[in-house]
MIBA-833380 format. One record per atom (N, C-alpha, C): residue in three letters; atom name; x, y, z. Coordinates in pm, whole numbers, plus 50000, padded with zeros to 5 digits. Layout:
N
residu,atome,px,py,pz
ALA,CA,X,Y,Z
...
This chain:
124
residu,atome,px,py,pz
UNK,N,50084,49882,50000
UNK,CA,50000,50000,50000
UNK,C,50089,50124,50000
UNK,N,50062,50209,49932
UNK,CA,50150,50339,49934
UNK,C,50110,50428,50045
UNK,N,50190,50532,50095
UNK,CA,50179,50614,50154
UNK,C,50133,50735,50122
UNK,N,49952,50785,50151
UNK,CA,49955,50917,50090
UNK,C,49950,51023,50102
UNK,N,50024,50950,50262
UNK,CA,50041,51134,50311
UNK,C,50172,51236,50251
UNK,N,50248,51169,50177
UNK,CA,50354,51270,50090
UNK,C,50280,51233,49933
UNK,N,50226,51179,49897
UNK,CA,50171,51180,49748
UNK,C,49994,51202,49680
UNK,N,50035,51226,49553
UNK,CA,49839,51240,49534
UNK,C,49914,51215,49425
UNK,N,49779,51139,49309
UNK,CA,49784,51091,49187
UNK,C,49725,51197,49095
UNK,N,49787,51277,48984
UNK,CA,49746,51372,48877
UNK,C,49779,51244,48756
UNK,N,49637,51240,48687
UNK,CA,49659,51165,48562
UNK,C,49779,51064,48560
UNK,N,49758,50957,48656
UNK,CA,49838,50852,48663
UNK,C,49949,50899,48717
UNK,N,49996,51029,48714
UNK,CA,50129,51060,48798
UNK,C,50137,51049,48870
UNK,N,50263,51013,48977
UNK,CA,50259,51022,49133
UNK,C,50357,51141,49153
UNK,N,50338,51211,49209
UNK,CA,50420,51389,49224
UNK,C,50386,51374,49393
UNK,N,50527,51453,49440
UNK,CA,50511,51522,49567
UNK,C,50430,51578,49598
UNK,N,50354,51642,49693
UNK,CA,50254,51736,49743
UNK,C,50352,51903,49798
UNK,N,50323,51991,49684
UNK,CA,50375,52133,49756
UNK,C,50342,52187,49881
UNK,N,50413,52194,49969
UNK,CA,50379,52190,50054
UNK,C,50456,52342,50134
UNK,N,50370,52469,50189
UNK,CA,50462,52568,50273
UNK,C,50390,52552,50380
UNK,N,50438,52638,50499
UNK,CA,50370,52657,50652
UNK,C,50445,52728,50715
UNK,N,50375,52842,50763
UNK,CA,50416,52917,50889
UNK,C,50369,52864,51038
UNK,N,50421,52895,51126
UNK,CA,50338,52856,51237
UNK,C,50465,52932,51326
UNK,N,50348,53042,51384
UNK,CA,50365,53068,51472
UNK,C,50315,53090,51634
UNK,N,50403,53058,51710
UNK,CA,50363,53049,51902
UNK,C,50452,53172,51956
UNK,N,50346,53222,52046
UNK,CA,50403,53346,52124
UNK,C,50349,53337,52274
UNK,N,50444,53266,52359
UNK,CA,50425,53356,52512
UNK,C,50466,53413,52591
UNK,N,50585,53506,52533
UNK,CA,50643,53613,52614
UNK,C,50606,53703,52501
UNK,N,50542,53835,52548
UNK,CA,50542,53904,52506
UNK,C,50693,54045,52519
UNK,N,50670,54160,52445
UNK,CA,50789,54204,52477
UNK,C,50741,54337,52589
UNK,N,50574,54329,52547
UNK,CA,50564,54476,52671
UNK,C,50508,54404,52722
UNK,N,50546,54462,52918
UNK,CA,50466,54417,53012
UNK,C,50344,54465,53015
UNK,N,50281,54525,52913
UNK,CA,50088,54516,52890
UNK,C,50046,54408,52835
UNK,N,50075,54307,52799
UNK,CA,50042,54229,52717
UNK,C,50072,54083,52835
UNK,N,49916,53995,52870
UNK,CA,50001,53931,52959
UNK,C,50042,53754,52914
UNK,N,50149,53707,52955
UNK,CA,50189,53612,52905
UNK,C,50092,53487,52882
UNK,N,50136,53384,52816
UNK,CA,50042,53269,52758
UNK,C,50155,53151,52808
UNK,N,50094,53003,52838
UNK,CA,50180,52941,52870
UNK,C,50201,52777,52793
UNK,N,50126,52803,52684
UNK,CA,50138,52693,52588
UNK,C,50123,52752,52445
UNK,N,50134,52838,52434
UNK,CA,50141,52872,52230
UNK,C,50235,52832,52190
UNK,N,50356,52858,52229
UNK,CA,50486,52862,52173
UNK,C,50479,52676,52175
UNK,N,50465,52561,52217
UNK,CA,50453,52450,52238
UNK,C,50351,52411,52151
UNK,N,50241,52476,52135
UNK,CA,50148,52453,52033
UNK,C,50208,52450,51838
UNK,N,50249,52611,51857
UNK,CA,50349,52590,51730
UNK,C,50450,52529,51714
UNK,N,50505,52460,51777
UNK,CA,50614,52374,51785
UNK,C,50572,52246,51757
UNK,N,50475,52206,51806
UNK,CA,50369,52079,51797
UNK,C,50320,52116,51680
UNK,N,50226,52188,51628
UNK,CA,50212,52167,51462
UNK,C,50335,52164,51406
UNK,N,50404,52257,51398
UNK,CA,50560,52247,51296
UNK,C,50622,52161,51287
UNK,N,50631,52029,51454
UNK,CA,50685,51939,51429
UNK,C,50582,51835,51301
UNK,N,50445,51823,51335
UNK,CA,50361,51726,51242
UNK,C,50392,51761,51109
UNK,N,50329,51880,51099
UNK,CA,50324,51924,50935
UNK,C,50493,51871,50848
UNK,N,50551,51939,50940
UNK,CA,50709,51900,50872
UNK,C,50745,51800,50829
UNK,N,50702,51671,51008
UNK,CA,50719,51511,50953
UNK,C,50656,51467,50849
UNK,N,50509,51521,50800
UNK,CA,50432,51456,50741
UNK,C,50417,51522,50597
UNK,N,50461,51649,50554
UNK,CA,50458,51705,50411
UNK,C,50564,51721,50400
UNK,N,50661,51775,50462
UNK,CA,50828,51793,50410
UNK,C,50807,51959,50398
UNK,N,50851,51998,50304
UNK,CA,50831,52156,50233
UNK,C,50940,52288,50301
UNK,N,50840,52358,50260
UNK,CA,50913,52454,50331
UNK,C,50828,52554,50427
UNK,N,50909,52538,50516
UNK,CA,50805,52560,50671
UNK,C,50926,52649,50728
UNK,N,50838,52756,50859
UNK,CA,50909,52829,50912
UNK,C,50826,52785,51034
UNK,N,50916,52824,51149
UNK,CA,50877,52848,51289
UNK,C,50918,52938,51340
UNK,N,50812,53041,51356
UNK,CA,50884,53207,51446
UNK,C,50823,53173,51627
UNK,N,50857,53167,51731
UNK,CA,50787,53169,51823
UNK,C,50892,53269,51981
UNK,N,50798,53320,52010
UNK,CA,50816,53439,52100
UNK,C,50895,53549,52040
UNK,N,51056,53602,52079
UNK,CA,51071,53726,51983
UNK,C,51122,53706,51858
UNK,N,51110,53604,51825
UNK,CA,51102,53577,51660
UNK,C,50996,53597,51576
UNK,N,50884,53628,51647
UNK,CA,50768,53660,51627
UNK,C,50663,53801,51584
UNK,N,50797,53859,51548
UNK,CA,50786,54025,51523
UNK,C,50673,54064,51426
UNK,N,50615,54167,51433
UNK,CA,50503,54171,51318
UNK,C,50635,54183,51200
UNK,N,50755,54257,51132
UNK,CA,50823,54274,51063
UNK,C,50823,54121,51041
UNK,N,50867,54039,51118
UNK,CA,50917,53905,51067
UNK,C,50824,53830,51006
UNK,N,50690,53822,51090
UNK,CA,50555,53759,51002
UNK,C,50516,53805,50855
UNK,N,50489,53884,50864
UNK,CA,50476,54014,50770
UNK,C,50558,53962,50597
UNK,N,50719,53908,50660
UNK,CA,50808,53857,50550
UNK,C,50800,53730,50501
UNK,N,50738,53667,50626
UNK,CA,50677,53535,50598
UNK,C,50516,53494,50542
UNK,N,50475,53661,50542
UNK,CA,50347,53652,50481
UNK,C,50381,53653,50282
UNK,N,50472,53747,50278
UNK,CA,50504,53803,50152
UNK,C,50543,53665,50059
UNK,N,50641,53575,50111
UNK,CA,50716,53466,50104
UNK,C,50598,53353,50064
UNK,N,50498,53361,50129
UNK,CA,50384,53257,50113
UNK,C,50312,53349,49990
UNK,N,50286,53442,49955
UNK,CA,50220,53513,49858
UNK,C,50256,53429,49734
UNK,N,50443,53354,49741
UNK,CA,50477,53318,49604
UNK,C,50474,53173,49617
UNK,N,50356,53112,49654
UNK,CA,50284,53023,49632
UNK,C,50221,52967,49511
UNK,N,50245,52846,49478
UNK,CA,50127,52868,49362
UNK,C,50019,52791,49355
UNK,N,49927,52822,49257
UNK,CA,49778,52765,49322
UNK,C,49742,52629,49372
UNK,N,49875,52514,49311
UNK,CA,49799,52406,49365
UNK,C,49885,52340,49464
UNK,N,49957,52451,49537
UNK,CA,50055,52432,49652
UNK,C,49945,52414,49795
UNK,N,49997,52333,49916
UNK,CA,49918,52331,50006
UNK,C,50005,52463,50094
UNK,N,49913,52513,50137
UNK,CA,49978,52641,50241
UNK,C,49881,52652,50354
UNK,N,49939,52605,50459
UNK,CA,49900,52624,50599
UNK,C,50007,52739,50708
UNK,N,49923,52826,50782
UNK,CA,49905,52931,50846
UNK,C,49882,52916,50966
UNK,N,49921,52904,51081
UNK,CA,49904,52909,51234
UNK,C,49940,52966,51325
UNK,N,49869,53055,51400
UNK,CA,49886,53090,51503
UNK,C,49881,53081,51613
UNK,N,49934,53069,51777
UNK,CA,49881,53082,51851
UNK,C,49917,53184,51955
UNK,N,49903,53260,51994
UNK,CA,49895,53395,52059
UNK,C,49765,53444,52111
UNK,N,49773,53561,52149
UNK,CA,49663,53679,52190
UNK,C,49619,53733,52005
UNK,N,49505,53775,52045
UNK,CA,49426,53805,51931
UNK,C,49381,53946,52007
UNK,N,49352,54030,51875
UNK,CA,49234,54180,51965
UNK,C,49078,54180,51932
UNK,N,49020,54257,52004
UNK,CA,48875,54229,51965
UNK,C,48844,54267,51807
UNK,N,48916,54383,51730
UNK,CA,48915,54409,51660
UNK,C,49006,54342,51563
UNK,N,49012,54191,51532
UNK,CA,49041,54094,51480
UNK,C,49189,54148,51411
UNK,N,49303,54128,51516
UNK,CA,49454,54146,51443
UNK,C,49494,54060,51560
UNK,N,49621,54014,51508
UNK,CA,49679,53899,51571
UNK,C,49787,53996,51631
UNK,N,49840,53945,51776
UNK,CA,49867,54050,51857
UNK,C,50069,53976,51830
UNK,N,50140,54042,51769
UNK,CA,50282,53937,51740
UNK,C,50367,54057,51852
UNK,N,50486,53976,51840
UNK,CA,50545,54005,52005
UNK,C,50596,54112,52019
UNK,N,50620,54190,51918
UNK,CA,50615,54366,51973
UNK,C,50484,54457,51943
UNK,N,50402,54398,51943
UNK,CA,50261,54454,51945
UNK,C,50269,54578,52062
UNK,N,50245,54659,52045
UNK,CA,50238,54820,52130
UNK,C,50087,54802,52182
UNK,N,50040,54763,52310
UNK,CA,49919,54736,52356
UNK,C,49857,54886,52363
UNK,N,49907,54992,52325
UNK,CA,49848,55187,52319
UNK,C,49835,55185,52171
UNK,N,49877,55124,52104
UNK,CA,49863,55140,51957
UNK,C,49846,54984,51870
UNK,N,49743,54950,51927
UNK,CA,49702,54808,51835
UNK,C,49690,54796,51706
UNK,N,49634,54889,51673
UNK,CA,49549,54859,51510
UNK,C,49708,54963,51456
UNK,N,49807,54987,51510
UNK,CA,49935,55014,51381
UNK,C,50049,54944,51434
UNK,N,50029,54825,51514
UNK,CA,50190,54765,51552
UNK,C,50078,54609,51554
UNK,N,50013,54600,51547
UNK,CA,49971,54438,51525
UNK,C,49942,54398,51362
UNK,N,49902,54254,51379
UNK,CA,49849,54192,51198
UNK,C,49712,54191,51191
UNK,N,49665,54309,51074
UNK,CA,49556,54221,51045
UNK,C,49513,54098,50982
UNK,N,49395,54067,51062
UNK,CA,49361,53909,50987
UNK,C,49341,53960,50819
UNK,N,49284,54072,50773
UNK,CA,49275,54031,50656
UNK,C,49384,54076,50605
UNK,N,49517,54037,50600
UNK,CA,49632,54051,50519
UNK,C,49659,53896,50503
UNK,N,49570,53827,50547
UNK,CA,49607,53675,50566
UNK,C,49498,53647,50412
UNK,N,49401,53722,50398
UNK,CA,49353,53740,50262
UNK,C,49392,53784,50186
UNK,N,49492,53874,50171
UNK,CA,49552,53944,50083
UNK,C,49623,53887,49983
């Protein structure tokens, strides 16, 4: 029996599965307004380890101050050059704001909506 978690069949072909992923975990934040989390960073580490074992590709792991909006941001751009029938998975786990932006580890808790991510750049 083949294995199909690294393969899929196109017209009798057997081809790799494209495979990218970010995943990022944050629980130190860098300002003391923001208060710490004590399993994200373990969470993204735990997907990054699966996804990795099980698609290969090219995967990043940013977690705590690797986790910069600048650094996501490059890893958003990076996934942009995707192509359509690539698999691309996205994870976070962190603080979120009510006003739906993902809070990354120099997030300025006085200035949210211009030092955090919005979710819809994840549409973009």
């Amino acid at each position: 029996m083949k294995d199909a978690r690294y393969t899929l069949e196109k017209v009798g072909q057997e081809r790799a599965l494209p495979f990218k992923g970010l995943f990022s975990g944050i629980d130190r934040y860098a300002s003391p307004g923001i208060d710490w989390l004590s399993c994200a960073r373990r969470d993204a580490a735990a997907l990054h380890g699966l996804f990795t074992d099980t698609m290969g590709g090219e995967t990043v792991l940013l977690t705590d101050g690797q986790a910069t909006r600048a650094a996501t941001e490059d890893e958003f751009r990076r996934l942009e050059t995707a192509a359509t029938d690539d698999v691309v998975v996205v994870t976070f786990s962190g603080h979120g704001s009510e006003t739906h932006e993902l809070i990354a580890y120099d997030t300025d808790p006085y200035d949210i909506s211009g030092t955090s991510i919005p979710l819809t750049t994840l549409g973009e």
